[in-house]
C-alpha positions as a Markdown table, in Angstrom:
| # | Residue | x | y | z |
|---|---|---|---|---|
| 1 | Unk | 94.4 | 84.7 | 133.0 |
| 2 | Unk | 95.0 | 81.1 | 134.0 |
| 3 | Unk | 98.4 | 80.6 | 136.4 |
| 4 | Unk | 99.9 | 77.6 | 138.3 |
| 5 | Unk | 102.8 | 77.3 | 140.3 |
| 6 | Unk | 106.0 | 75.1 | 139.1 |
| 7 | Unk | 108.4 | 74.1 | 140.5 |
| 8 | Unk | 110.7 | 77.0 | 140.3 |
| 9 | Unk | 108.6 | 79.9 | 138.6 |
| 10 | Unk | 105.1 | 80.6 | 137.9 |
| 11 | Unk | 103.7 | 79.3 | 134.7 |
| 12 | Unk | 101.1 | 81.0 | 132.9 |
| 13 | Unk | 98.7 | 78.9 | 130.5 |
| 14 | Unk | 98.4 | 79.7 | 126.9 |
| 15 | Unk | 94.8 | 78.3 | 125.0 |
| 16 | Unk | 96.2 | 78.0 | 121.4 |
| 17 | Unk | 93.7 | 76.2 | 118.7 |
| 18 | Unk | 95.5 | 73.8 | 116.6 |
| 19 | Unk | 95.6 | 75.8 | 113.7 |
| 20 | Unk | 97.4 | 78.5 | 115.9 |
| 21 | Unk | 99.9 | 76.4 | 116.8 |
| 22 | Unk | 100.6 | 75.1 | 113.4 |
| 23 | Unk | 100.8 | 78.3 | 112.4 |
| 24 | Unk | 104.0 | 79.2 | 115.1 |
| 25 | Unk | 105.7 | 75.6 | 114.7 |
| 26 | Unk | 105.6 | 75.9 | 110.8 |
| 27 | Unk | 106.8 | 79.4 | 110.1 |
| 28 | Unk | 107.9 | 81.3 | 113.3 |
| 29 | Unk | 111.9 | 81.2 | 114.2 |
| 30 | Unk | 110.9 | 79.8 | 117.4 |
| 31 | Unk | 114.6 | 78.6 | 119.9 |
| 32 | Unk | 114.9 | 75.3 | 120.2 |
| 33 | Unk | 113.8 | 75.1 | 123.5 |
| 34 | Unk | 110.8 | 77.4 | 122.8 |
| 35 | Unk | 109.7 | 74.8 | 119.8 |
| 36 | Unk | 110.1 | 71.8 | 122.0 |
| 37 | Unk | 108.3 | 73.4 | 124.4 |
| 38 | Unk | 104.6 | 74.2 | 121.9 |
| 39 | Unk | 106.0 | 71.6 | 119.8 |
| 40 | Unk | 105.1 | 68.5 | 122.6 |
| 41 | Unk | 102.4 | 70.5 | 124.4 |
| 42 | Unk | 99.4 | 67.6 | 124.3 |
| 43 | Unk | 96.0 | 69.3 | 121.7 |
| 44 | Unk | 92.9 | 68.3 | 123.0 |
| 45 | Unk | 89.2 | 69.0 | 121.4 |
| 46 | Unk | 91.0 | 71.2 | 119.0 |
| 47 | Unk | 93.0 | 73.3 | 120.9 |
| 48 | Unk | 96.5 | 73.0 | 122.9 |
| 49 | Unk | 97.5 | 74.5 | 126.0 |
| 50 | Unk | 100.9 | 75.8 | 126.2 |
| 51 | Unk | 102.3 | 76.3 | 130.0 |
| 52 | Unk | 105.2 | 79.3 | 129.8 |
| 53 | Unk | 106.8 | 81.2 | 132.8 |
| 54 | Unk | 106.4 | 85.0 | 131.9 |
| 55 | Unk | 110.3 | 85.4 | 130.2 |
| 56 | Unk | 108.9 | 82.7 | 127.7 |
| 57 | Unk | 106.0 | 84.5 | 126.8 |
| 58 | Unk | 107.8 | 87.7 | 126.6 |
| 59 | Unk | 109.8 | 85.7 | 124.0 |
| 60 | Unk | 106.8 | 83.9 | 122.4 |
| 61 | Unk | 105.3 | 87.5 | 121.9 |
| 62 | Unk | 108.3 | 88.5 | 120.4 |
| 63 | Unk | 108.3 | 85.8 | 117.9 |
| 64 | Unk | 105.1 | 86.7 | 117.0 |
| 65 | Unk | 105.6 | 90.6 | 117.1 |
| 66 | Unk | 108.2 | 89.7 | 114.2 |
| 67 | Unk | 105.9 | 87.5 | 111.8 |
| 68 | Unk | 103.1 | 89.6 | 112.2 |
| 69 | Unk | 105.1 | 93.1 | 111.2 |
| 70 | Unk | 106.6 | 91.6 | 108.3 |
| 71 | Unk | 103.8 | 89.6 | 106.6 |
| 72 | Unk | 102.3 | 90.4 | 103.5 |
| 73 | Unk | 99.2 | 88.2 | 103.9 |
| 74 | Unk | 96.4 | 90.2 | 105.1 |
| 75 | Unk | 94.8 | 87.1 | 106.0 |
| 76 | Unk | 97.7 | 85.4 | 108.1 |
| 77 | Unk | 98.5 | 88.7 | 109.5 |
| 78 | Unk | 95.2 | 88.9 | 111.0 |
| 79 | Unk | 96.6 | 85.1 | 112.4 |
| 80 | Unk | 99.1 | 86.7 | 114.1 |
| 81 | Unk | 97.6 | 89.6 | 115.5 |
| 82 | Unk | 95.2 | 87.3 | 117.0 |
| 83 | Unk | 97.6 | 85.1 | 118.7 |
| 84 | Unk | 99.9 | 88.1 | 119.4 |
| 85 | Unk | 96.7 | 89.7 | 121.5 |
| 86 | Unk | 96.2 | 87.1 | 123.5 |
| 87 | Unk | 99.8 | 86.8 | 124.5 |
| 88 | Unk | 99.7 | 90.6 | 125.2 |
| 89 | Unk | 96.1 | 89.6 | 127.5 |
| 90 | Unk | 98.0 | 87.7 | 129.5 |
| 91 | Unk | 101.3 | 89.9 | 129.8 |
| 92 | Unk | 99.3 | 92.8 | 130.5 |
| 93 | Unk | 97.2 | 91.2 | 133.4 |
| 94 | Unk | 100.4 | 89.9 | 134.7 |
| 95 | Unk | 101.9 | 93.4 | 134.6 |
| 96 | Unk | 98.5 | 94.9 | 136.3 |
| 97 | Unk | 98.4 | 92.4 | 138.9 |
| 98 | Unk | 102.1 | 92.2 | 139.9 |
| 99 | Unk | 103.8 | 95.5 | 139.2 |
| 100 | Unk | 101.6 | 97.9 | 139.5 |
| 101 | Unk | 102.8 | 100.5 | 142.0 |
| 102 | Unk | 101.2 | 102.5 | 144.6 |
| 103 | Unk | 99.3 | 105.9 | 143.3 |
| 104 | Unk | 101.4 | 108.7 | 143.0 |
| 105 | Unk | 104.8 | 106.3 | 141.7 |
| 106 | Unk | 104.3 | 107.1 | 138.2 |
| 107 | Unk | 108.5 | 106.9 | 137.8 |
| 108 | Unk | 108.3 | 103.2 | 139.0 |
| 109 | Unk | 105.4 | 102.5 | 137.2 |
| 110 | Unk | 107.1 | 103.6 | 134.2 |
| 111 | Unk | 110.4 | 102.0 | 134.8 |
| 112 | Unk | 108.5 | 98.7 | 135.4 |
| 113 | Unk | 106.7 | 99.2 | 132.3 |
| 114 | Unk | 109.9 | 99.8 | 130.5 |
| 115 | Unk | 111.8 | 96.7 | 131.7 |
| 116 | Unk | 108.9 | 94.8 | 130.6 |
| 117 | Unk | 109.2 | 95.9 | 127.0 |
| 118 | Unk | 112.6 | 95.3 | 126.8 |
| 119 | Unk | 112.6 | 92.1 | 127.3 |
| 120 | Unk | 110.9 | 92.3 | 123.7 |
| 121 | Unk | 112.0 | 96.1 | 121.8 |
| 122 | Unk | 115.4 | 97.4 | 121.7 |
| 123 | Unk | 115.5 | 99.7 | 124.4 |
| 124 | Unk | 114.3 | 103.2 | 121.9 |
| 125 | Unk | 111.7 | 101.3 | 121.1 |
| 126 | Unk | 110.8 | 100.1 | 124.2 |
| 127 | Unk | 110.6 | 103.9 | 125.6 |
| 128 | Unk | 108.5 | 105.3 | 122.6 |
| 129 | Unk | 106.0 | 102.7 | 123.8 |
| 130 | Unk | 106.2 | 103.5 | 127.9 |
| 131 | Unk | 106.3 | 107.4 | 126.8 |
| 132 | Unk | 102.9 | 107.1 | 124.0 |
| 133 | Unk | 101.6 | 105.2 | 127.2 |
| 134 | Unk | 102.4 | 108.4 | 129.5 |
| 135 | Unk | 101.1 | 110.8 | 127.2 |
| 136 | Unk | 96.9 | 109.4 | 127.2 |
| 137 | Unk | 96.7 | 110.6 | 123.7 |
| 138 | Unk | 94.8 | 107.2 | 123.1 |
| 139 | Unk | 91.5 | 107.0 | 123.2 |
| 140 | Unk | 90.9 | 102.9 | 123.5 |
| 141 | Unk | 93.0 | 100.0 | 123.2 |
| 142 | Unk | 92.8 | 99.6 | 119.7 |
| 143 | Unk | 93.9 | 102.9 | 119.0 |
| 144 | Unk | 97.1 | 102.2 | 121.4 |
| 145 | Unk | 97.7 | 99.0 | 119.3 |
| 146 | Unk | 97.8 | 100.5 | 116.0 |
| 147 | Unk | 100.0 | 103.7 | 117.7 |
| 148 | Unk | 102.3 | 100.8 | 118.9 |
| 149 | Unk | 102.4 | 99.0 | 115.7 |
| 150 | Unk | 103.4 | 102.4 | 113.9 |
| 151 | Unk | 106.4 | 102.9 | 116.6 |
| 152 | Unk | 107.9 | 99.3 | 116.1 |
| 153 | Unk | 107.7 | 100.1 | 112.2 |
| 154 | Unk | 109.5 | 103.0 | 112.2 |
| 155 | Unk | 111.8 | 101.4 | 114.2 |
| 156 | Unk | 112.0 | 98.5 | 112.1 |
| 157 | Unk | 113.0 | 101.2 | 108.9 |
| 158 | Unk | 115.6 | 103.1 | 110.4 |
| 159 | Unk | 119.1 | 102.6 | 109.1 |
| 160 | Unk | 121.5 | 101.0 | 111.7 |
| 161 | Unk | 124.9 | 101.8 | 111.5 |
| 162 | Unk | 125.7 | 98.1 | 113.0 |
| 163 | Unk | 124.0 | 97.1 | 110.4 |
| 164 | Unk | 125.8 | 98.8 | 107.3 |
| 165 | Unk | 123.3 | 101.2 | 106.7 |
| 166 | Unk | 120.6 | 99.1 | 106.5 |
| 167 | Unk | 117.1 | 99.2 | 108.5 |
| 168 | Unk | 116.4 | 95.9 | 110.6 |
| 169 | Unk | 113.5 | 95.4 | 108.3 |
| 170 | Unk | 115.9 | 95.6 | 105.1 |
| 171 | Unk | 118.6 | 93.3 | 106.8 |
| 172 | Unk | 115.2 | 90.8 | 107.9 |
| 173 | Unk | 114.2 | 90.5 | 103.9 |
| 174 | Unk | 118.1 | 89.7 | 103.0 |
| 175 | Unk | 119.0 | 87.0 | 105.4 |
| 176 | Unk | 115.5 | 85.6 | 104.7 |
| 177 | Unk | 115.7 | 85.5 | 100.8 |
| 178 | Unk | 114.9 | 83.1 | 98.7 |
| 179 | Unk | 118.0 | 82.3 | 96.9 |
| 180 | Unk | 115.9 | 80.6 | 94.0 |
| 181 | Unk | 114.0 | 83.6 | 93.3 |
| 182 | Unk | 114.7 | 85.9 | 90.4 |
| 183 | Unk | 113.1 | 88.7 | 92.1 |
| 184 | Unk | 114.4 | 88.6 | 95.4 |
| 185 | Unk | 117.1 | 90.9 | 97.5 |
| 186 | Unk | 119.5 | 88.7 | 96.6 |
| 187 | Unk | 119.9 | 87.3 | 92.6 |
| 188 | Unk | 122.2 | 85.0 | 90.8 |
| 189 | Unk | 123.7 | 85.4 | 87.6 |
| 190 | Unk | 123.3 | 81.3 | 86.5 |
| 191 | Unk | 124.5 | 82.5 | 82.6 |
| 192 | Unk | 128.2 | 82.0 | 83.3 |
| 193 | Unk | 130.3 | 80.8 | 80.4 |
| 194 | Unk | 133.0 | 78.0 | 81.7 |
| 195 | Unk | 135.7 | 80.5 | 80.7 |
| 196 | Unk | 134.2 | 82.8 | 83.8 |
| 197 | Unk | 134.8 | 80.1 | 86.4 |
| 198 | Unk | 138.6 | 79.0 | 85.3 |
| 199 | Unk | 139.7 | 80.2 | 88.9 |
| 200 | Unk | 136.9 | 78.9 | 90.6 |
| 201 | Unk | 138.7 | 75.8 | 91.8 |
| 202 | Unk | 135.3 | 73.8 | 93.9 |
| 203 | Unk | 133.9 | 74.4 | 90.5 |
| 204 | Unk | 136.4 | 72.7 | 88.4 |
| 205 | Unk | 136.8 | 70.2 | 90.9 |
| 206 | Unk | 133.0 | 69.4 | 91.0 |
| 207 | Unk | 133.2 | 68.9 | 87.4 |
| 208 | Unk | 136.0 | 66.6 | 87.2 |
| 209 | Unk | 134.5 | 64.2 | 89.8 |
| 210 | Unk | 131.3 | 64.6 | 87.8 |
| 211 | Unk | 132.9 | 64.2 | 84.7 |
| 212 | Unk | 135.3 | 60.9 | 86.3 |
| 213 | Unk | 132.1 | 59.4 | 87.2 |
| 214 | Unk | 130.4 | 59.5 | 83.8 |
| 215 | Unk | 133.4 | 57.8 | 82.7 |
| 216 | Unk | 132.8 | 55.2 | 85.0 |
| 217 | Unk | 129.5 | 54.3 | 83.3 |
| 218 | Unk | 128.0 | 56.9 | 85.4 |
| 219 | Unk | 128.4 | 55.2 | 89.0 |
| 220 | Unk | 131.2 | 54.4 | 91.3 |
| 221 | Unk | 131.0 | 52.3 | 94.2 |
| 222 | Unk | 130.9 | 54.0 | 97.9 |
| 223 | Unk | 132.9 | 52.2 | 100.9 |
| 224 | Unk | 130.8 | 51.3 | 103.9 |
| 225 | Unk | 131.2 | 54.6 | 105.1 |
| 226 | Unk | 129.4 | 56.5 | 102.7 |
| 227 | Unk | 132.4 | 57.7 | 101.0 |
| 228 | Unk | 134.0 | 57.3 | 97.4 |
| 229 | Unk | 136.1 | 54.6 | 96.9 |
| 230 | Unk | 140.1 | 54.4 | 97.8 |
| 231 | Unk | 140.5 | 53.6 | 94.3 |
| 232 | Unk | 138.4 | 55.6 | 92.7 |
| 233 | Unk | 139.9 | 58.7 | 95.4 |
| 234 | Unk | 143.9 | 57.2 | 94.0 |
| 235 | Unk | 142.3 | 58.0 | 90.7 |
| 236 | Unk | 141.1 | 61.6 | 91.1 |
| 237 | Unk | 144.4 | 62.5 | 92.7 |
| 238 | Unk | 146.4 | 62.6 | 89.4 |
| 239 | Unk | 143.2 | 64.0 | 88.0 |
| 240 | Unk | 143.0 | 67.1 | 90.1 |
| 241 | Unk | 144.8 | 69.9 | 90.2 |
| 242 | Unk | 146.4 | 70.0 | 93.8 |
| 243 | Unk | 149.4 | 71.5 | 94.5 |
| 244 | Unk | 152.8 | 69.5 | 95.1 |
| 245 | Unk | 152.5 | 70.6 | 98.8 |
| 246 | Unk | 149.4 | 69.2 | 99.7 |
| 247 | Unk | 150.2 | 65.7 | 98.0 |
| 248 | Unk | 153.8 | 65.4 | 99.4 |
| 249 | Unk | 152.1 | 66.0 | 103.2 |
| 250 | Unk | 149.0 | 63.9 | 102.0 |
| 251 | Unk | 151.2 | 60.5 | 101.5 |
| 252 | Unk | 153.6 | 61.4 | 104.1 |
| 253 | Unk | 150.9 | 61.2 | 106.6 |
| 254 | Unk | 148.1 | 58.8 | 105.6 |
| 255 | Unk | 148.7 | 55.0 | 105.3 |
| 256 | Unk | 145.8 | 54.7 | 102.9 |
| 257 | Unk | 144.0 | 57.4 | 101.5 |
| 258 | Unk | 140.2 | 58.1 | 102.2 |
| 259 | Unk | 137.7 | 60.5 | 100.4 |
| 260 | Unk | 138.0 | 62.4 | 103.7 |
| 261 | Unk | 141.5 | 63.1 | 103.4 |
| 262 | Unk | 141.1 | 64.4 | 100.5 |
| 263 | Unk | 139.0 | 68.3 | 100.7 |
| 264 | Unk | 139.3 | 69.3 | 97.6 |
| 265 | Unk | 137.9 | 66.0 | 96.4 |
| 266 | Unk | 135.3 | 65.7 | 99.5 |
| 267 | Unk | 133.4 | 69.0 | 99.7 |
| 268 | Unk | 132.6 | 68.9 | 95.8 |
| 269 | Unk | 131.3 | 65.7 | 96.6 |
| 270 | Unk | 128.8 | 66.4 | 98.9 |
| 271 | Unk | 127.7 | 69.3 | 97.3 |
| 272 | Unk | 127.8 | 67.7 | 94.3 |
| 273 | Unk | 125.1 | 65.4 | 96.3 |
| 274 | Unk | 123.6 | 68.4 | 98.4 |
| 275 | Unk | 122.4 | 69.6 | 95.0 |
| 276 | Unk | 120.6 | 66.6 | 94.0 |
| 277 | Unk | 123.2 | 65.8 | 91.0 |
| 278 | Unk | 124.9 | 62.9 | 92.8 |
| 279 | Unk | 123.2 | 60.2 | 94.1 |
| 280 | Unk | 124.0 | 57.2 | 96.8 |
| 281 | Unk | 121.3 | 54.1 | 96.3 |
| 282 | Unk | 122.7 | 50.6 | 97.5 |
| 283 | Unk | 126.0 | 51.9 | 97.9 |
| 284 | Unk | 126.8 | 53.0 | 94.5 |
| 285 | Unk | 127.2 | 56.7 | 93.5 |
| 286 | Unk | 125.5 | 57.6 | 90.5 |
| 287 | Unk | 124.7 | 60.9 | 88.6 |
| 288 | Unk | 121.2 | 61.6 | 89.0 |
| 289 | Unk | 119.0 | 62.0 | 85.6 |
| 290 | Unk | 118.6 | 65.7 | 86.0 |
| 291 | Unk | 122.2 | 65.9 | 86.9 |
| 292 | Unk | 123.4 | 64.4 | 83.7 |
| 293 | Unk | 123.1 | 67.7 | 82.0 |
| 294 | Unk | 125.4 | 69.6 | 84.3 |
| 295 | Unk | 128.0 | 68.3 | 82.5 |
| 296 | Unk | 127.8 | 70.3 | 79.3 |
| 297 | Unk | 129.8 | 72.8 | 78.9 |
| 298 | Unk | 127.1 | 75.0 | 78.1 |
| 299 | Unk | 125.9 | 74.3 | 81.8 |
| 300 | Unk | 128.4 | 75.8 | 83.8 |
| 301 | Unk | 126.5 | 78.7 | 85.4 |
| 302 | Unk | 123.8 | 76.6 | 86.3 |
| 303 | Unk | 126.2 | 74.0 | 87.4 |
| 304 | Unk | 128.0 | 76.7 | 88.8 |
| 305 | Unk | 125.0 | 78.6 | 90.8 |
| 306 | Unk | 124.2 | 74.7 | 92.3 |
| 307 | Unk | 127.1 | 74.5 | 93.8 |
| 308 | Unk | 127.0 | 78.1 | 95.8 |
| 309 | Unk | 123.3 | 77.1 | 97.0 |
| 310 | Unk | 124.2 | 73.9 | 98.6 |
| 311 | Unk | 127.6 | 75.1 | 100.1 |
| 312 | Unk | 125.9 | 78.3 | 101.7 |
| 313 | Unk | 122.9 | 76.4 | 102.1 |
| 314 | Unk | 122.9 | 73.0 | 103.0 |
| 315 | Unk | 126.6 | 72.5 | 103.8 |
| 316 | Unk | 127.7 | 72.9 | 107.2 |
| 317 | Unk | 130.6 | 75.6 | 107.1 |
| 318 | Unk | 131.7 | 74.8 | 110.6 |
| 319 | Unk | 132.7 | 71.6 | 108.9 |
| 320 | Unk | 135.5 | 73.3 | 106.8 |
| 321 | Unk | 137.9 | 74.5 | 110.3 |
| 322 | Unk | 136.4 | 71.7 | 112.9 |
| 323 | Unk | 136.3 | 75.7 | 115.1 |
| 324 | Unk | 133.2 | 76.1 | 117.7 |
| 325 | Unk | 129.8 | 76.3 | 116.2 |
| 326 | Unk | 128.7 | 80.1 | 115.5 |
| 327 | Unk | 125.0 | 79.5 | 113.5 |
| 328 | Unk | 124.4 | 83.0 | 113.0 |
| 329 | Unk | 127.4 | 82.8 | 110.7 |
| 330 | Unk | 125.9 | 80.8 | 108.0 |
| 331 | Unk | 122.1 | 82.4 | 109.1 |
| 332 | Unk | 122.9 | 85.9 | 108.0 |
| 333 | Unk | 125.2 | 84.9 | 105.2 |
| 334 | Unk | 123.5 | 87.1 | 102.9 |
| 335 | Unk | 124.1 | 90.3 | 104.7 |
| 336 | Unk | 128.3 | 89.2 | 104.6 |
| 337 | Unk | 127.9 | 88.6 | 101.0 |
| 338 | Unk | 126.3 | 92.0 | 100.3 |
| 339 | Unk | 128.9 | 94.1 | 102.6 |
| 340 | Unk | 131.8 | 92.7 | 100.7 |
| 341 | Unk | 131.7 | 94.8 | 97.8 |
| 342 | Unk | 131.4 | 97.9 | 99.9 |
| 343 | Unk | 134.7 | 96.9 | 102.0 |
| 344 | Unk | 136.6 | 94.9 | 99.6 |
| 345 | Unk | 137.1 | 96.4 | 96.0 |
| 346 | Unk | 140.4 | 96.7 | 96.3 |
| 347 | Unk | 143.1 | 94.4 | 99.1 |
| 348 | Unk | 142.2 | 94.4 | 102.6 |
| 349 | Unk | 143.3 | 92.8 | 105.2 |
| 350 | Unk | 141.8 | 90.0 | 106.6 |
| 351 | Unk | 141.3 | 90.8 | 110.2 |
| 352 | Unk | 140.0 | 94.2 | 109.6 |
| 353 | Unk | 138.0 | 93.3 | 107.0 |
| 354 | Unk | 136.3 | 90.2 | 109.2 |
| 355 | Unk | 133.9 | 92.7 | 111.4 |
| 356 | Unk | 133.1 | 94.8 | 108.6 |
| 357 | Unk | 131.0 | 92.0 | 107.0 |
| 358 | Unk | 129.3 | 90.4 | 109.8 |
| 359 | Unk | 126.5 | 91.2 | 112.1 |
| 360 | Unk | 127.3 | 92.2 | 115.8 |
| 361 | Unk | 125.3 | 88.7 | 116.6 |
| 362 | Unk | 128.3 | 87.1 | 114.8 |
| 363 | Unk | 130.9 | 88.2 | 116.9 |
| 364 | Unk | 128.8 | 87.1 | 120.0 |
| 365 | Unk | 128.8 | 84.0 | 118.8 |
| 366 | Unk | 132.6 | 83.0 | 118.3 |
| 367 | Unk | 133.6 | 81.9 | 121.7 |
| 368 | Unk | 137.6 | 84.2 | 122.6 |
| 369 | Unk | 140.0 | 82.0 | 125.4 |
| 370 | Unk | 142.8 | 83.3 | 126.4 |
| 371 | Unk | 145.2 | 82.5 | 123.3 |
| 372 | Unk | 142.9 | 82.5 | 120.8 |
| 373 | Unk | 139.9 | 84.1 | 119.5 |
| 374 | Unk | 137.9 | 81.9 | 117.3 |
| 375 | Unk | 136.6 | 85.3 | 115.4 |
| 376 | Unk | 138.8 | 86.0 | 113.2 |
| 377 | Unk | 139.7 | 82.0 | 111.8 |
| 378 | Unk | 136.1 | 81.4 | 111.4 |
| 379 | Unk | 135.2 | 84.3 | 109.1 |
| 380 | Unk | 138.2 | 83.7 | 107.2 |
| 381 | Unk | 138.2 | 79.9 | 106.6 |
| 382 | Unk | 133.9 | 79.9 | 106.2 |
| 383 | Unk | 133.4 | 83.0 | 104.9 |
| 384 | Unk | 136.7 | 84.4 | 102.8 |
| 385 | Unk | 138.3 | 81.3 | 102.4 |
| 386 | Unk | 134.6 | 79.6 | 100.7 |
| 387 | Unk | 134.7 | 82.8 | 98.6 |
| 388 | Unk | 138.2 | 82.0 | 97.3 |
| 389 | Unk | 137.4 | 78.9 | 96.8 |
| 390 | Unk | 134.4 | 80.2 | 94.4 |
| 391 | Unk | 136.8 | 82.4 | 92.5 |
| 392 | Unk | 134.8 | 85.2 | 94.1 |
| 393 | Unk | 137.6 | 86.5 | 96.0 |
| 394 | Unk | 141.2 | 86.8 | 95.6 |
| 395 | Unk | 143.8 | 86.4 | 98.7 |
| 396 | Unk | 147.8 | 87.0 | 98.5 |
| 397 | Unk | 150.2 | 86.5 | 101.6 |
| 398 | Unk | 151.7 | 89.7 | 103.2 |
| 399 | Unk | 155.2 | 88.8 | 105.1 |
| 400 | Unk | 155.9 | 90.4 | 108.4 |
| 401 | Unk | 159.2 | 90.7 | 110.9 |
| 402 | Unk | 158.5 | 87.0 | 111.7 |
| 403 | Unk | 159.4 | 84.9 | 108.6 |
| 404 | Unk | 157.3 | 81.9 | 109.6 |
| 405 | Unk | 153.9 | 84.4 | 109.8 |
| 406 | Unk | 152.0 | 85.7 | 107.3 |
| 407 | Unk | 149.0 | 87.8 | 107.5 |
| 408 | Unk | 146.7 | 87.7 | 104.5 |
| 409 | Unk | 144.6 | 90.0 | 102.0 |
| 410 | Unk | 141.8 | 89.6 | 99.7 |
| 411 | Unk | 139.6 | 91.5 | 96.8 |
| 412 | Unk | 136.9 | 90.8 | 95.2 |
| 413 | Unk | 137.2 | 89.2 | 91.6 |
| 414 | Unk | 135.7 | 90.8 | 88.4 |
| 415 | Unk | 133.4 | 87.0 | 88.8 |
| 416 | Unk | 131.6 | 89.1 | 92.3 |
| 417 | Unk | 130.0 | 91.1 | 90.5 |
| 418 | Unk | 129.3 | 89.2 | 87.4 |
| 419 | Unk | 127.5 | 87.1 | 89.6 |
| 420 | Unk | 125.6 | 88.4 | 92.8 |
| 421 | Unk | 123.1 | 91.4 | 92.4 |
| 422 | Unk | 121.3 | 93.1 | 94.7 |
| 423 | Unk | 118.1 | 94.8 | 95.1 |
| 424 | Unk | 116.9 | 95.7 | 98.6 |
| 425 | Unk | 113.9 | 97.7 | 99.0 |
């Protein structure tokens, strides 16, 4: 084990070959911090040297503890093993060096051991590990390894009733899906006959921009901005179908009306271009060639399904409510799209229903002050609110003592299930 002294902490050095630390930039869900720090660690002669205090390792070998367990390549596994082992060299030198107590202290040496692991296991995990350790039932290291590797897969398939039943390695394949895939946890009905998505108002909203711009010869101009143009925007408003309301407020307030003003014309728009069917070259909109087909009727599911991907995917949700950031939100999206159905057949209320459908990491993530607790608005405006807006969920307003508040219900929509299947193994 190599060591130097910073600043603060003691570092520990790393040797990674290049092909290593491809491997962990390229496919392991590193934290920022943790990528920047491999990420701009200087490769000489083929190999890199990555300087870590002993928390970051601890996390590294985490990272790597994850990857390894769930790959199916035999060959990369055998990638990750290797790097995992030589983190685990280091660790357990560190550990021998440092904490190892006098003879006779086996409680502290076991507590030690413990706290160590779970900076990386969930705590029951963690003590099967110290406990198999305890017991000597091992007769090398390898054999310890593979005893530790069964412990953390049984762990990784037991049902978690944070987790709605599901076993962290069920919950790891969901959130992780490829949405694309027919054969995935997660699949998409794309065979949606336009009569399925009348109250799916981002849909018909998408397709009457779409459909406004094919008028147009196929492109409209965009302002300097990046935005459609005021005109076009003047023209879409007595195209779409927005309530009296919104327009009454919408004139009332705004001078001039911008594409940004505008929400029902501006997120269809950019996932109209999120999905590749809208285009901005030389500050012209235009309908891509692929995306010229989207507008037959006969299309709709597939237009349909494009839209869902690049909202959930490539859309920022955050951007809907202006709230704090909370990533794990849109991350685990899947796992709130699969819980729905369980909670939400019939009405519900919102802010019961809110951390049914969400992970505990969720709700660590939305900041509470002292008059309000971002929770609840952002599951309901990037979450339930999205779903409305996808004809996947309905909502109706429940009065209370106060006449000016309203609390708020939803269901799921015959289109839920019509449309989202799942098949987790």
């Amino acid at each position: 084990m190599i060591r130097s002294s910073g600043a603060t902490k003691q570092v520990y050095d790393l040797l990674l070959t290049n092909s290593e630390r491809s491997l962990i930039l390229d496919k392991a869900s590193l934290s920022d911090e943790m990528d920047k720090k491999i990420r701009f660690a200087a490769p000489s002669d083929g190999q890199t040297v990555i300087r870590l205090p002993l928390d970051d390792l601890d996390e590294l070998a985490g990272c790597i503890a994850i990857e390894a367990n769930h790959c199916q390549d035999k060959r990369i596994k055998k990638r990750w093993d290797k790097i995992f082992s030589k983190i685990q060299d280091i660790l357990d030198e560190q550990f021998a060096e440092e904490h190892s107590p006098p003879k006779g202290e086996q409680s502290l040496k076991d507590e030690l051991a413990y706290q160590d692991l779970s900076r990386i296991f969930p705590p029951e995990t963690a003590k099967a590990i110290v406990d198999l350790l305890r017991s000597g039932q091992c007769k090398d290291e390898d054999e310890f390894k593979q005893r530790v590797g069964e412990i953390i897969d049984a762990q990784n398939r037991k049902p978690l009733p944070e987790a709605g039943g599901l076993s962290p390695h069920q919950v790891y394949l969901l959130i992780h899906a490829d949405w694309d895939s027919p054969d995935g946890p997660i699949r998409f009905n794309d065979d949606l006959r336009l009569e399925d998505l009348q109250d799916a108002p981002i849909f018909q909203d998408a397709r009457l921009l779409l459909s406004a711009i094919q008028e147009e010869g196929g492109n409209v101009k965009a302002t300097s901005s990046g935005n459609l143009n005021r005109q076009f925007v003047s023209q879409m408003l007595e195209r779409l179908d927005l309530p009296p309301e919104f327009l009454d407020d919408l004139h009332r307030y705004n001078k001039v009306i911008n594409e940004r003003d505008v929400f029902p014309l501006h997120i269809p728009r950019l996932l109209l271009t999120f999905s590749g069917i809208l285009r901005k070259s030389k500050s012209i909109f235009n309908i891509t060639h692929k995306g010229k087909k989207y507008l037959a009727d006969d299309q709709a599911g597939k237009l349909y399904l494009k839209l869902f991907i690049a909202h959930f995917h490539k859309f920022n949700l955050a951007y809907r409510d202006r709230l704090a950031p909370n990533e794990p939100l849109q991350h685990t999206i899947a796992y709130s799209l699969w819980r729905i159905p369980q909670e939400a057949k019939d009405w519900i209320d919102t802010d019961e229903l809110a951390p049914k459908i969400v992970l505990p990491i969720v709700r660590e993530h939305a900041p509470v002050y002292e008059f309000f607790d971002h929770f609840y608005s952002q599951i309901s405006s990037r979450i339930l609110y999205s779903l409305k807006d996808f004809g996947l969920l309905e909502r109706r307003e429940i009065p209370t003592d106060d006449k000016n508040i309203f609390t708020y219900d939803v269901r799921m929509t015959p289109l839920y299930d019509k449309f989202i299947h799942f098949h987790i193994p």
